[in-house]
Phi, psi and omega in degrees: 000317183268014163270313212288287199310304160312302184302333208276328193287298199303313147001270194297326177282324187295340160283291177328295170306348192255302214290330181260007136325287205294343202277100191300139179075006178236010157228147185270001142289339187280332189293145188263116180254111166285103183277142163260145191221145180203125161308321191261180189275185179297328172309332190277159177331301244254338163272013194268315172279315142345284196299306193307288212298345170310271190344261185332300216282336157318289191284327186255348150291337193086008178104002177288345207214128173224132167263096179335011197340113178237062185280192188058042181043072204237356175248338140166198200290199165272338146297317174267014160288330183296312178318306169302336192253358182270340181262012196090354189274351165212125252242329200201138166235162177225115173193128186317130216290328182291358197254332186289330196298341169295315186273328215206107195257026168265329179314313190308356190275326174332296185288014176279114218281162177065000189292303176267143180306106209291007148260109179336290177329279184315276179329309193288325182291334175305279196302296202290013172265219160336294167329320155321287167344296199275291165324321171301310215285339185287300181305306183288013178267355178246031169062060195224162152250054221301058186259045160142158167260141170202156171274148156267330064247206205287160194257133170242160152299098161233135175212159182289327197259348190147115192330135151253126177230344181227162139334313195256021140316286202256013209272148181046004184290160172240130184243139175274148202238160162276180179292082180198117175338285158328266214312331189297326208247021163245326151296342194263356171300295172293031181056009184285192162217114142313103126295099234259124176204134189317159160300308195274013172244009201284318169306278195316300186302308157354287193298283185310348173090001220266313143245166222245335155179211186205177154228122177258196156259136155320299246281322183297295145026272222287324204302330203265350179024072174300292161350318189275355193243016187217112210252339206220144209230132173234114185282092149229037189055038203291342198190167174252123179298118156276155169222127191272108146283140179233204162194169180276123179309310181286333147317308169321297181317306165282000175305164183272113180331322140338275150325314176301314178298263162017293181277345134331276176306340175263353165287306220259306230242335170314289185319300218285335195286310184293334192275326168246020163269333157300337189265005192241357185286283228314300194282353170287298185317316164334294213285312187299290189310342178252022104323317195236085151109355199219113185285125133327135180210124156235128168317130179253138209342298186299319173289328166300312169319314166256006164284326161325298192304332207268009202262327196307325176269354169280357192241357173244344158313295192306295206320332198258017179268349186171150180276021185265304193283344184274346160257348185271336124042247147240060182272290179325311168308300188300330177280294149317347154310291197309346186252009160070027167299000000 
């Protein structure tokens, strides 16, 4: 009897135990985890939209689907989240668009100083046209899945050593740059010295003198507390910091047309959330850095006007790197014709 009865237990637990197996949202193998990876931290745009799509890919999967957050370069620099996520070792990246250019040299055009217009609005109908277009279809030839452009916003000038307010300013300073052709040739068009130095070392070379100052995003600036190792800030619209979200494409491909729609839409909602939180930031944040630690500067039309003109052999450099890059180009150019930009 007390054998029958011990069999009878087991029995029922072993059932039991399968049905809260079988039981959607109640094992943590069943959820499907999307890792994300973002250089900068959670305080920042891009991790401040980070945390809502955990959120979103939760509630419109139903709990099927969770988002990894890995910020703060806590997965390695930006080149090698682009690696990872082109080899599949990480399902989704947010990592500034000048690190991509290595893989795919039409992105650089992204990093073209003057290009896009200093009104958010007016700048996303340029990019979200044609340009779009043409960069989608390129990533994917390199295993990139291409699901939004969004800004850290417009790139300012902080440096240590002494405001830029001119072109003959900033001639022998040394600035640190990303890993990007266009930048490289556009610090040495403005007489300067590029420097390539990691994002997650940056703060240090900074603090140590190791380069002289840099150009950011407001949101990074401050998320990166620059402030405390740089006293001068120059507002000068020169470019938009961009940022690539991406995927692993053959990862993507495979996902359930659900899924896919899903990750679209949380992607979609990423982008839109991060374009308008910079555009509702930026002079607040101005005001906070120059409260906390940073002379202000806003470059005005004419000095803008001559770091542009000295910017122009930086824009037939590109053209001449390819007959890719000469049309992805001038797709922007046609495009701003056509919107009378």
């Amino acid at each position: 009897m007390r054998k029958q009865f011990v069999e009878k237990a087991i029995c029922i637990a072993t059932l039991v135990l399968l049905c809260v197996v079988a039981m959607p949202g109640t094992s943590d193998a069943a959820v499907k985890k999307v890792k994300h990876a973002i250089t900068v931290n959670m305080d920042d745009a891009g991790g401040i939209a980070a945390a809502a799509m955990k959120e979103n890919l939760k509630k419109y999967s139903g709990g099927e689907m969770e988002l990894q957050i890995f910020p703060g370069s806590q997965l390695g620099g930006m080149r090698e989240h682009y690696e990872a996520c082109q080899s599949g070792a990480i399902e989704t990246i947010y990592v500034a668009a000048s690190a991509a250019s290595k893989f795919v040299p039409e992105v650089g055009v992204l990093d073209l100083p003057f290009l896009f217009p200093t009104e958010y609005d007016r700048a996303w109908k340029v990019i979200d046209g044609e340009l779009t277009k043409i960069l989608s279809e390129k990533l994917e030839k390199q295993n990139f899945k291409l699901l939004g452009i969004a800004p850290y916003g417009y790139k300012c000038l902080h440096t240590g050593t002494k405001q830029i307010k001119n072109l003959a300013d900033i001639a022998g300073m040394k600035i640190r740059i990303m890993p990007s052709k266009t930048l490289e040739l556009t610090y040495k068009a403005w007489k300067a010295n590029p420097t390539p130095v990691e994002f997650g070392e940056l703060y240090v070379a900074l603090q140590q003198k190791v380069v002289d100052g840099g150009e950011n995003g407001l949101s990074v600036i401050k998320a990166q507390k620059f402030n405390e190792v740089q006293p001068f800030l120059t507002v000068s619209k020169h470019g938009l910091f961009m940022g690539l979200m991406v995927a692993n494409k053959k990862w993507f491909d495979r996902l359930s047309d659900k899924e896919k729609e899903i990750i679209v839409k949380v992607a979609e909602e990423d982008i839109a959330q991060q374009r308008k939180y910079v555009a509702e930031e930026d002079e607040k944040i101005i005001k906070y850095l120059g409260e906390n630690g940073m002379t202000v500067y806003r470059m005005n039309a004419k000095e803008a006007a001559a770091f542009e003109k000295a910017s122009q052999p930086v824009y037939k450099a590109f053209s001449d790197m390819s007959s890719e890059c000469k049309r992805t180009l001038d797709a922007v150019l046609d495009t701003k014709n056509k919107l009378g930009y």
